[in-house]
N, CA, C and O of each residue as an XYZ file, in Angstrom:
584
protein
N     -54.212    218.783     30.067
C     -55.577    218.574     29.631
C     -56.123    217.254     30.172
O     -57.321    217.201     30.451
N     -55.148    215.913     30.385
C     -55.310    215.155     30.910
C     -56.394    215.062     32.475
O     -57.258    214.245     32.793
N     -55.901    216.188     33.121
C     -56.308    216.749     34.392
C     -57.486    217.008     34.326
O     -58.392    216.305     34.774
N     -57.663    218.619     33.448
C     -58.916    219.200     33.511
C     -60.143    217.994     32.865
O     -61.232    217.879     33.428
N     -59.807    217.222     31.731
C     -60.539    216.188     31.139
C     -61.167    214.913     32.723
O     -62.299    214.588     33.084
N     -59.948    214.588     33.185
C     -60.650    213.592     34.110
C     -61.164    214.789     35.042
O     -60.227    214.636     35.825
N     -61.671    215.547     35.444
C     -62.033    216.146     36.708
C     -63.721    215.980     35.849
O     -64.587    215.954     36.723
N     -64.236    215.889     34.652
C     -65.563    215.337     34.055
C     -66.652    216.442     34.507
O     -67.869    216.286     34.406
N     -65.778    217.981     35.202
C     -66.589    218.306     35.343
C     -66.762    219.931     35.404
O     -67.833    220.408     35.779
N     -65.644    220.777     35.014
C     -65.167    222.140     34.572
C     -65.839    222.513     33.175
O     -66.398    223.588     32.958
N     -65.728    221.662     32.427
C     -65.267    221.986     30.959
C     -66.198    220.538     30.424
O     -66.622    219.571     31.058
N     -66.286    220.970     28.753
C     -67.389    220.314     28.053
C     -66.473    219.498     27.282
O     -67.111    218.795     26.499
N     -64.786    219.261     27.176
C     -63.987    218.682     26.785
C     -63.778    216.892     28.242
O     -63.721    216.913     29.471
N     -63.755    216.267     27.730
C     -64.128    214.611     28.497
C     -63.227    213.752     27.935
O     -63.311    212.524     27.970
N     -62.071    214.611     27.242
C     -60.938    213.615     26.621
C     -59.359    214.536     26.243
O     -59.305    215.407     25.375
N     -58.730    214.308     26.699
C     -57.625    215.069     26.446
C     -57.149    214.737     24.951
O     -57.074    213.554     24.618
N     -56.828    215.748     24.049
C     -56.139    215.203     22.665
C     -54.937    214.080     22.966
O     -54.184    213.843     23.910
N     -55.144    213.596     21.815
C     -53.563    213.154     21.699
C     -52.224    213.749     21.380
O     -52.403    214.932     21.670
N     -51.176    213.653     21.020
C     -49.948    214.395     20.822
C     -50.149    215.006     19.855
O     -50.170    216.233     19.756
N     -50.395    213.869     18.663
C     -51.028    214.105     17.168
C     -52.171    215.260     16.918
O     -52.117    216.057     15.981
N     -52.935    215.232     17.642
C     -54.462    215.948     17.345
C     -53.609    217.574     18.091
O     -53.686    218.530     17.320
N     -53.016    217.809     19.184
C     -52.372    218.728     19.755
C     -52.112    219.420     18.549
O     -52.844    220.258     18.023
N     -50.590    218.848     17.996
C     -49.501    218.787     16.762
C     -50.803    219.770     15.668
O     -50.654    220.945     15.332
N     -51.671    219.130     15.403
C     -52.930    219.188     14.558
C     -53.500    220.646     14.691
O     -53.398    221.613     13.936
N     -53.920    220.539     15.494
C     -54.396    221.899     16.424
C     -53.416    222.733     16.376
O     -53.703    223.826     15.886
N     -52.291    222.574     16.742
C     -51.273    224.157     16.445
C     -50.649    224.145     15.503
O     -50.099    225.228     15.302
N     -50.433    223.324     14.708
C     -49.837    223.936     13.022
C     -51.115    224.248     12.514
O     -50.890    224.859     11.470
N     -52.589    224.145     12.717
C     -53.379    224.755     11.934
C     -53.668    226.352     12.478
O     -54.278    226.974     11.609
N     -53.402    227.127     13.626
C     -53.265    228.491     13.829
C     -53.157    229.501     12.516
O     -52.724    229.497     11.364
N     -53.790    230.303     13.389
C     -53.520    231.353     12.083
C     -52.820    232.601     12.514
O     -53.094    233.164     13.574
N     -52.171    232.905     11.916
C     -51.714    234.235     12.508
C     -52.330    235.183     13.445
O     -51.732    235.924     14.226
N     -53.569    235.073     13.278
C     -54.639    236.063     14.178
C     -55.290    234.810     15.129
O     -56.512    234.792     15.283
N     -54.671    234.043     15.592
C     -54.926    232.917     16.512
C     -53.995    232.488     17.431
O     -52.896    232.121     17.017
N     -54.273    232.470     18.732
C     -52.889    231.696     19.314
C     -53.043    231.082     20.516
O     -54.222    231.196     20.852
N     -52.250    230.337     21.523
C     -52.090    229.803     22.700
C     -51.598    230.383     23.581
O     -50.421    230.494     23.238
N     -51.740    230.909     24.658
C     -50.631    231.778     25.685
C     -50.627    230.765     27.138
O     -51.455    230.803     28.048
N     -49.413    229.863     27.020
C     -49.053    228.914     28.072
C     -48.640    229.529     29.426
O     -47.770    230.397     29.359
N     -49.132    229.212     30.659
C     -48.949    229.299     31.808
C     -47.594    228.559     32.488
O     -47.621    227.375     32.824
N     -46.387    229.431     32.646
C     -45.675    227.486     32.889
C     -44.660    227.859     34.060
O     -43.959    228.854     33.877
N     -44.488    226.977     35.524
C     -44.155    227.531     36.162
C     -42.445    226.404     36.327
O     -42.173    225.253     35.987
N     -41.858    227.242     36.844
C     -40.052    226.854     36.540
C     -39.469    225.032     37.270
O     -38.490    224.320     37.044
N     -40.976    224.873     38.396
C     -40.439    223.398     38.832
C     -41.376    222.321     38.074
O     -41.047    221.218     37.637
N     -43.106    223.191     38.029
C     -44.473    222.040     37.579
C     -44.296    221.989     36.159
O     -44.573    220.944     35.571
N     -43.752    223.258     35.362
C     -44.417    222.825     33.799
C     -45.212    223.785     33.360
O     -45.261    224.940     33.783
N     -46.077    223.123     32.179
C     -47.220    224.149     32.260
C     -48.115    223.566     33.058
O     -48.332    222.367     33.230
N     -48.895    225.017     33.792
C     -50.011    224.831     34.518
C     -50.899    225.505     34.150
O     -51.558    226.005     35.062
N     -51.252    225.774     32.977
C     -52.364    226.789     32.456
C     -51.923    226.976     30.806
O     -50.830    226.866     30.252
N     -53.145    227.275     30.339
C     -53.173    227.768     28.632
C     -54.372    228.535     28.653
O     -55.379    228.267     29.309
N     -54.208    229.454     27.936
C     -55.164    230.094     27.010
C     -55.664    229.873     25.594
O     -54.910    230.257     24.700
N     -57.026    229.213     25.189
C     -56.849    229.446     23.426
C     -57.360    230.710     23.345
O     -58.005    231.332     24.190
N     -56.942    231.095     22.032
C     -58.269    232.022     21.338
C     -58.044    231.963     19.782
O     -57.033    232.241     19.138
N     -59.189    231.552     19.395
C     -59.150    231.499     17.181
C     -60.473    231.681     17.391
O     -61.374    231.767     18.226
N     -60.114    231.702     16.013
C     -61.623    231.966     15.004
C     -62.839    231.476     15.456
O     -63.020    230.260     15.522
N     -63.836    232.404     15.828
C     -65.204    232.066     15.682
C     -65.688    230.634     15.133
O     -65.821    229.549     15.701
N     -65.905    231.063     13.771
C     -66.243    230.616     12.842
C     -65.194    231.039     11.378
O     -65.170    232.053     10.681
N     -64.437    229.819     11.330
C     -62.971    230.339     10.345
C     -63.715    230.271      8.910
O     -63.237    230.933      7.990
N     -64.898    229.471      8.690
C     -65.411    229.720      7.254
C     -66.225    231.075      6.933
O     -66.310    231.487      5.776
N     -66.687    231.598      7.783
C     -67.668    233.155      7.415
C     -66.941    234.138      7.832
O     -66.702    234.401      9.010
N     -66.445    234.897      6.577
C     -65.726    236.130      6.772
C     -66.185    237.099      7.867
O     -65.487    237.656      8.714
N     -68.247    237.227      7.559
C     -68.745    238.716      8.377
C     -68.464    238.037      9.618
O     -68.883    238.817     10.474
N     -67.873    236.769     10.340
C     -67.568    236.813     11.536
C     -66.518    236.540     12.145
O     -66.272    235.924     13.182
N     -65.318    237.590     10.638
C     -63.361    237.331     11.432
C     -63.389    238.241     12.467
O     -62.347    238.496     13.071
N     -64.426    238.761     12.756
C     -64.004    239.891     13.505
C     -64.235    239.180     15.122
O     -63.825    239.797     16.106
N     -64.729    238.218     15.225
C     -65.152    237.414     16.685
C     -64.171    235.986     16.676
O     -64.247    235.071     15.856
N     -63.285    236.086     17.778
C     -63.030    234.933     18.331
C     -63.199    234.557     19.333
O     -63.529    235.407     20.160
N     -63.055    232.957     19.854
C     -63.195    231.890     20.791
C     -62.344    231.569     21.475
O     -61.342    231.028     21.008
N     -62.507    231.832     22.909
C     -61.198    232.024     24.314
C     -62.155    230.626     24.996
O     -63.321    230.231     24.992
N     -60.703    230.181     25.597
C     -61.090    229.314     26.448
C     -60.037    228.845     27.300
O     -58.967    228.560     26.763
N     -60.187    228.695     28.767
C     -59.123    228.514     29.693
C     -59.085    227.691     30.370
O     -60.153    227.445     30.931
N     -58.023    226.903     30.677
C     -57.549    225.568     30.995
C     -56.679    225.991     32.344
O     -55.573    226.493     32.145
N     -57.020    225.854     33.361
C     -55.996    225.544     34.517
C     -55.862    224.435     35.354
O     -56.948    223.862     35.435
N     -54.759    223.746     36.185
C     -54.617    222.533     36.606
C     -55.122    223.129     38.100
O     -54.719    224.220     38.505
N     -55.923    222.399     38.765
C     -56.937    222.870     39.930
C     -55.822    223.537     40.863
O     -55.902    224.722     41.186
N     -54.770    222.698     41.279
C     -54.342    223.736     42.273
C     -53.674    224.861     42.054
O     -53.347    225.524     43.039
N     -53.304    225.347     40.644
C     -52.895    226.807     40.561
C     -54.250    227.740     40.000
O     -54.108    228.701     39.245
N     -55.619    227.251     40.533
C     -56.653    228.466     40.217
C     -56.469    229.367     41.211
O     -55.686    229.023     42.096
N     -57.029    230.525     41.309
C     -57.470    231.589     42.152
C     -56.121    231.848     42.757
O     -55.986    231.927     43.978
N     -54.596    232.049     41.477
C     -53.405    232.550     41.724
C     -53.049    233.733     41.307
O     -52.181    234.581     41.513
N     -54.410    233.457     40.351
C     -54.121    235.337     39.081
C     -53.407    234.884     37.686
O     -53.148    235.594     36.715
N     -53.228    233.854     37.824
C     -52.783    233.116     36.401
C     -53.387    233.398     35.470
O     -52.813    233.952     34.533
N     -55.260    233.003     35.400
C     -56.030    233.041     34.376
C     -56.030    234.576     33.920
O     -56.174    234.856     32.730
N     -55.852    235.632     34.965
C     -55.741    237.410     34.577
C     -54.563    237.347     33.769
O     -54.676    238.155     32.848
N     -53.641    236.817     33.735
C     -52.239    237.017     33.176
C     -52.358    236.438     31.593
O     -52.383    236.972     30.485
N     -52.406    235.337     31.993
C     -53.434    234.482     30.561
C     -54.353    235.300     29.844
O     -54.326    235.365     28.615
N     -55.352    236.070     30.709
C     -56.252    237.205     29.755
C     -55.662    238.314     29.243
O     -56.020    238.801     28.171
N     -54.535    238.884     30.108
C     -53.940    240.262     29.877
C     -53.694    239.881     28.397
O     -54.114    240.513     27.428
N     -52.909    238.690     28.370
C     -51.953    238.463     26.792
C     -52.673    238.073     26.327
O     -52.198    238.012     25.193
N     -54.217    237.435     26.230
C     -54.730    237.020     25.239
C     -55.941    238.193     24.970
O     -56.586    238.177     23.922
N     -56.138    239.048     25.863
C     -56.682    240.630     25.149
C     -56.193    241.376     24.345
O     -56.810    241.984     23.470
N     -54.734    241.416     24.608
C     -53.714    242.413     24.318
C     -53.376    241.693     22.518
O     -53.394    242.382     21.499
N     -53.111    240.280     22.567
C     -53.116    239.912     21.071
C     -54.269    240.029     20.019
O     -54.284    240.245     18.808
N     -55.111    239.829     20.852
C     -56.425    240.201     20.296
C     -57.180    241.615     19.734
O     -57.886    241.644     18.726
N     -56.859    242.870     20.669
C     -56.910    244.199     20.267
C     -56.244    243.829     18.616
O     -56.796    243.765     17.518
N     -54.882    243.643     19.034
C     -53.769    243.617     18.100
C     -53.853    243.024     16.402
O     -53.398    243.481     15.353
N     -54.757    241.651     16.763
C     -55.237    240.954     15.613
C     -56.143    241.824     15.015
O     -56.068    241.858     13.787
N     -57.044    242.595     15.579
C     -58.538    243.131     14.802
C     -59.610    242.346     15.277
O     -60.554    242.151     14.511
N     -59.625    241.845     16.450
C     -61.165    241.027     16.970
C     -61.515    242.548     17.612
O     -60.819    243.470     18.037
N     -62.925    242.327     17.460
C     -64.276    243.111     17.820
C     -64.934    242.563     19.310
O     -65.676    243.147     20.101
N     -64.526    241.617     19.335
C     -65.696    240.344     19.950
C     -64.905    238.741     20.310
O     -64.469    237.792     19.658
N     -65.059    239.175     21.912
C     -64.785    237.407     21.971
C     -65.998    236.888     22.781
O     -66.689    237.648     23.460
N     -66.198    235.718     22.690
C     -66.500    234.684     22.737
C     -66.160    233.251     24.198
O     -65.027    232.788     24.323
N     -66.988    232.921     24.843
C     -66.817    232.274     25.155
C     -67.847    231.249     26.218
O     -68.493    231.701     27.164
N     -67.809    229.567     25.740
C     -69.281    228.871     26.509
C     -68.749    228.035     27.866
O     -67.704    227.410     27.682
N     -69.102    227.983     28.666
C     -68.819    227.943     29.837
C     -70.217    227.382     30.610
O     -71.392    227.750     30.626
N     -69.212    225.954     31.437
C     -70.481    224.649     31.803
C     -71.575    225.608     32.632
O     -71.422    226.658     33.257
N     -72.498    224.952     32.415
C     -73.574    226.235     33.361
C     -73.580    225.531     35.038
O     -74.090    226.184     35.948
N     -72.994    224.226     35.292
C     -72.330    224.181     36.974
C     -71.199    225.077     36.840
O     -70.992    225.480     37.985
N     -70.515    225.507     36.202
C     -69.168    225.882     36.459
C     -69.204    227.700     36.574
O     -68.821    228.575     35.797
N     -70.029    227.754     38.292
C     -70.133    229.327     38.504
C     -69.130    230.050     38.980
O     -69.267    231.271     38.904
N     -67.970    229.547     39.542
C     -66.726    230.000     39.431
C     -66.213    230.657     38.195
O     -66.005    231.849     37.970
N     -66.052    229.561     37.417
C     -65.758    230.151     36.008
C     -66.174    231.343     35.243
O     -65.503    232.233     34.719
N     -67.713    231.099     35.323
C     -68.502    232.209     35.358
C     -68.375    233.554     35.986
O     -68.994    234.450     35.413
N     -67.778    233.835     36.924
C     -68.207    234.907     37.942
C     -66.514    235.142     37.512
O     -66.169    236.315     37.659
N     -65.646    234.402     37.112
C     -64.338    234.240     36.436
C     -63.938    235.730     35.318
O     -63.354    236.814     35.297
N     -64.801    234.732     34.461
C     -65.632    235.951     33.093
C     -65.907    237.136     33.168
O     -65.494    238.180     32.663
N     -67.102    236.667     34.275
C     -67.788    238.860     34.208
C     -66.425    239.425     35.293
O     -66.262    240.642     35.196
N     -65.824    238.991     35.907
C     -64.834    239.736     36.630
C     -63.572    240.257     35.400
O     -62.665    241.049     35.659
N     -63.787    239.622     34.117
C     -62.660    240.140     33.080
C     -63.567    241.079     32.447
O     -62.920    241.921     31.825
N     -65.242    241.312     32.345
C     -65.441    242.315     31.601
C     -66.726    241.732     30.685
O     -67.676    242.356     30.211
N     -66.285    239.800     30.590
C     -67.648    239.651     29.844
C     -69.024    239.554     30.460
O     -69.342    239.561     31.649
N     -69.887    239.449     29.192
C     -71.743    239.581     30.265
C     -72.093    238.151     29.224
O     -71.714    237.978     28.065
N     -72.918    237.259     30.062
C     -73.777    236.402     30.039
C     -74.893    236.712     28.567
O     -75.837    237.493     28.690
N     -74.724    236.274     27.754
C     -75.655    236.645     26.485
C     -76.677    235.283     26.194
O     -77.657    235.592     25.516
N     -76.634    234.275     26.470
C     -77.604    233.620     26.302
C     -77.029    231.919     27.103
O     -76.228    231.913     28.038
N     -77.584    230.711     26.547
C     -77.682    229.518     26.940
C     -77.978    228.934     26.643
O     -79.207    229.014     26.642
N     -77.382    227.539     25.976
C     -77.573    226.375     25.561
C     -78.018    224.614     26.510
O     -77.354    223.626     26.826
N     -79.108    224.925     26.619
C     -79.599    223.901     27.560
C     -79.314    222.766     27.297
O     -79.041    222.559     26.115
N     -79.257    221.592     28.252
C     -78.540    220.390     28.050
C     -77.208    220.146     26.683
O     -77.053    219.183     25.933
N     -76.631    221.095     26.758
C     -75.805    221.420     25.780
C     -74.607    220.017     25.638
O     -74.313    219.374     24.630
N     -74.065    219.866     27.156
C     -73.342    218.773     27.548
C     -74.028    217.635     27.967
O     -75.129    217.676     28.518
N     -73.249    216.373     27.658
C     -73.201    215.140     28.254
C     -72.324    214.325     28.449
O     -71.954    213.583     27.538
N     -71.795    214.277     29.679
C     -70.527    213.563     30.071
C     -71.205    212.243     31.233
O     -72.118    212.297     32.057
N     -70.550    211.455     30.944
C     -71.470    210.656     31.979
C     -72.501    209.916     31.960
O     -72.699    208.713     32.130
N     -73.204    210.905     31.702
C     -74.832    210.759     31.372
C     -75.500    212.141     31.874
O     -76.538    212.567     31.369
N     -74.795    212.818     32.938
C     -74.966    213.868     33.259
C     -75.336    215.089     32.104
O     -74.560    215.543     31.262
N     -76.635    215.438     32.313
C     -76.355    216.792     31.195
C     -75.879    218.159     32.010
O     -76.025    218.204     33.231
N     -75.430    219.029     31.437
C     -75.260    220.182     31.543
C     -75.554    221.678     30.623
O     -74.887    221.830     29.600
N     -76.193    222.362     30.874
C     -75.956    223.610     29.957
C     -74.386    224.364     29.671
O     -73.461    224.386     30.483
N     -74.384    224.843     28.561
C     -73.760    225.692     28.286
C     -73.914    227.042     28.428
O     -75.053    227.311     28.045
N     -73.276    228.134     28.826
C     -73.690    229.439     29.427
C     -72.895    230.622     28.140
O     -71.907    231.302     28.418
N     -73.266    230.632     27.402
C     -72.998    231.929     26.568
C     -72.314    233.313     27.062
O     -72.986    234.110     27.716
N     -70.982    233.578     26.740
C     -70.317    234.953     27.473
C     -69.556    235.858     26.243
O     -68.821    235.547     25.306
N     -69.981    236.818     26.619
C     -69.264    237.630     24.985
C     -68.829    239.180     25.876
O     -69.391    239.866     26.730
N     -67.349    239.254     25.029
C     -66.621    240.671     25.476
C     -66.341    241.274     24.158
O     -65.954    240.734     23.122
N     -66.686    242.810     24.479
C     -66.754    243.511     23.036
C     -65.315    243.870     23.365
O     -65.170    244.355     24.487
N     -64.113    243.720     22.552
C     -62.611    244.307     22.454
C     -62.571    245.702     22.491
O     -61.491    246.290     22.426
């Protein structure tokens, strides 16, 4: 995260957690929530998947969760992130999501074109959503019905 955080310019995240906040973040999972790590036998991990809860306080929306994908630049466009989706669709059928979710920098048309190549469509946009820098950016709204 260190990586994708300094590159200031994939993703609306501009700080990698700490160990603690990590630690934080995955003992709070829920059973119908999880991580699916990318990790290759000499680098490590080179990729994660999240996906949780929407919105974990409003029941009418357990049925939607929030994906989001992390790769270290030089293992993109390996088929990683498809492999990463296979298992994080496949847990997801499995959990009972209806609906995922996911916002994506509106420079980041790779990413984008990423998305609708798994199936999701563009549903709306959050203008100057980001600010890193000083730089603003939109956020690009993407939703896949399960």
């Amino acid at each position: 995260m260190e990586t994708i955080a300094a590159a200031r310019v994939y993703s609306a995240i501009d700080r990698a957690w700490t160990a603690e906040e990590q630690a934080r973040y995955l003992t709070s999972l829920l059973p119908t929530e999880a991580v699916h790590v990318a990790i290759d036998a000499a680098e490590g991990i080179v990729g994660l998947q999240t996906m949780d809860r929407f919105s974990p306080g409003m029941p009418s929306m357990a049925h939607v969760g929030q994906v989001g994908t992390f790769l270290l630049p030089e293992w993109r466009r390996r088929g990683i992130g498809r492999q990463l989706w296979s298992s994080t669709c496949a847990f997801a059928r499995d959990a009972g999501y209806g609906k995922l979710v996911i916002q994506v920098r509106g420079t980041n048309t790779s990413a984008q074109a990423f998305y609708q190549g798994l199936g999701f469509a563009v549903c709306g946009r959050f203008a100057r959503q980001v600010i890193i820098d000083g730089v603003e950016d939109d956020e690009v709204l993407m939703e896949f019905f399960v």
